[in-house]
N, C-alpha and C positions, 0 to 999 in steps of 0.2 A: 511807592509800594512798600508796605508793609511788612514783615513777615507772618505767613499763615500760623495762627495759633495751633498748637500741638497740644490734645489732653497728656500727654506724654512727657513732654520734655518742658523744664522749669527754664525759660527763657534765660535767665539770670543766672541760675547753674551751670548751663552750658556756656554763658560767655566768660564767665569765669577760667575756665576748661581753654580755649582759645591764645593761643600765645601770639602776639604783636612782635614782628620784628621789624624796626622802622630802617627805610632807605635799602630796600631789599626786593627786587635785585639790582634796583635804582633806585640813586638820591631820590626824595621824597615819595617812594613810594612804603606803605604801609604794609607788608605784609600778614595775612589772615593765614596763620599754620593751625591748619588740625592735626596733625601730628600726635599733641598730645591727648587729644579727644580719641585718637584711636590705640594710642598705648594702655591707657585705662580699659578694664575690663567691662565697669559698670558705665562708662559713658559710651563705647563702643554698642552694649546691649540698648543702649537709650537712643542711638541714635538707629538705630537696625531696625529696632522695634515702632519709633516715630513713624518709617518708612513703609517698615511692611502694612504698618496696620492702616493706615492711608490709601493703597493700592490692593489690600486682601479685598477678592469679590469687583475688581475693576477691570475685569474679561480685558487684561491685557494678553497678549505674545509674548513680548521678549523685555529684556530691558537693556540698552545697551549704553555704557559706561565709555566716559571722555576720558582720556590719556591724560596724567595718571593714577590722579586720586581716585576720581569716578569709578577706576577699575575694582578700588579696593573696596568703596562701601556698595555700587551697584552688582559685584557678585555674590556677597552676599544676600544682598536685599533677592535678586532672581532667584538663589538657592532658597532662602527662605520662600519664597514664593508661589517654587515651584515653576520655574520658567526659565528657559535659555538665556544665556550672557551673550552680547555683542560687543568689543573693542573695536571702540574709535581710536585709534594712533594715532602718532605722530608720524609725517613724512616718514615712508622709507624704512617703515619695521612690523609689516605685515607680507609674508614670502605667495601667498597667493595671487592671483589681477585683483586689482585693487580700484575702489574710485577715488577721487580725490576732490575737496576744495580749499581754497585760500583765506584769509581771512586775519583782520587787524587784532594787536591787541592793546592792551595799553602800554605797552613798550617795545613795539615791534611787530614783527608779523610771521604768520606760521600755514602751517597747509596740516591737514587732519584726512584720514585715509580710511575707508572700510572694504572688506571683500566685496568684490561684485555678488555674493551671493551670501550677505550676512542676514539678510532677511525676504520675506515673499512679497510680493503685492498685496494690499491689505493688513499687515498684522501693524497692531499699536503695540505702541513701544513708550516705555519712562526711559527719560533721558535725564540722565543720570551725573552732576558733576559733584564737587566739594566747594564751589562761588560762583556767584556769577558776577563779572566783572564788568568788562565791552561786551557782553554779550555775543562775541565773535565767536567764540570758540562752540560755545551750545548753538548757535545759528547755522554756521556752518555744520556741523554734526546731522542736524535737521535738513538742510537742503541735500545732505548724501542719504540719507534713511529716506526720507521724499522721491528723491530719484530710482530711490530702489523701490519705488510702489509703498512703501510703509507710512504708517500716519503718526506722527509723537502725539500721545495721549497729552504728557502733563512735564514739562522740564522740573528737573528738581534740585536742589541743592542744599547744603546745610545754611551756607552764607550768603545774603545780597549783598552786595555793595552798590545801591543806588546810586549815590553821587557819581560813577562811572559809566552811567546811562544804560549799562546791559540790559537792566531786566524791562526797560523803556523801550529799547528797543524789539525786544523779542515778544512782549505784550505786542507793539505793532504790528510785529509780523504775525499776530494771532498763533503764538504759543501761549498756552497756560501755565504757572508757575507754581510752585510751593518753597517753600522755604524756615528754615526754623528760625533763624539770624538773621539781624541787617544791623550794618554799620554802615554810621551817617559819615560827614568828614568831620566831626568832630568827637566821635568815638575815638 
């Protein structure tokens, strides 16, 4: 998979933007930091504006954001929007009943948590991260928004990393993707 062209964003500017930190948080793994995409003023508005203007007019609900980048580009993207925020956590740091599932990642393994009442039956929702990696973490996210009656319109993310099968996987499971990024393994 490719990444969805954006009239918006200069594919080659933004990886620019993109800071690599290799063997992080394990040997040979490559780390993808936006960090610095969202310290900058004008790459923060470039990546905001990619977002909204893609899902402005796409009779979505809510949108709710993966633990814990997600948190920070998908509340903005809903306030722009005009739409409710949903947090996906991590195990163990949301104080209401909670659902939970499990789920691998590429170095371990983690459990992701939402209120039992962070959405209604029927409402579509963008699902919201900053990569997609193993794909586990936006999968698992979907099977709790699912169980809660909700439908994910379209997963989103700034970065693919295909060579780690996620977004392969998540295509199977019949989500839809967008993406501004992808890093092959030899980027």
């Amino acid at each position: 998979m490719s990444a969805v062209p954006s009239p918006i964003v200069d594919p080659d500017w933004l990886r620019r933007q993109v800071r690599t930190v290799p063997n992080w948080p394990s040997e040979g793994v490559m780390f993808r930091d936006i960090t610095p995409l969202l310290r900058d003023p004008r790459t923060l508005r470039v990546l905001v504006d990619a977002f909204v203007h893609r899902y402005m007019g796409a009779g979505l609900d809510l949108v709710a954001g993966i633990d814990a980048r997600g948190f920070i580009l998908g509340s903005i993207v809903a306030y722009e929007l005009n739409l409710g925020f949903v947090p996906v956590r991590k195990e163990g740091k949301l104080p209401y009943t909670t659902v939970s599932e499990s789920y691998a990642l590429e170095y371990g393994s983690a459990t992701v948590e939402m209120h039992e009442d962070a959405c209604r039956p029927g409402d579509r929702v963008l699902l919201i991260d900053d990569l997609i990696a193993t794909g586990g973490t936006m999968l698992a996210a979907t099977k709790l928004l699912n169980r809660l009656g909700a439908r994910v319109f379209e997963g989103a993310a700034i970065i693919d990393l295909p060579g780690l099968g996620g977004s392969r996987l998540l295509r199977e499971a019949g989500i839809e993707l967008f993406t501004l990024l992808q890093y092959d393994d030899e980027d």
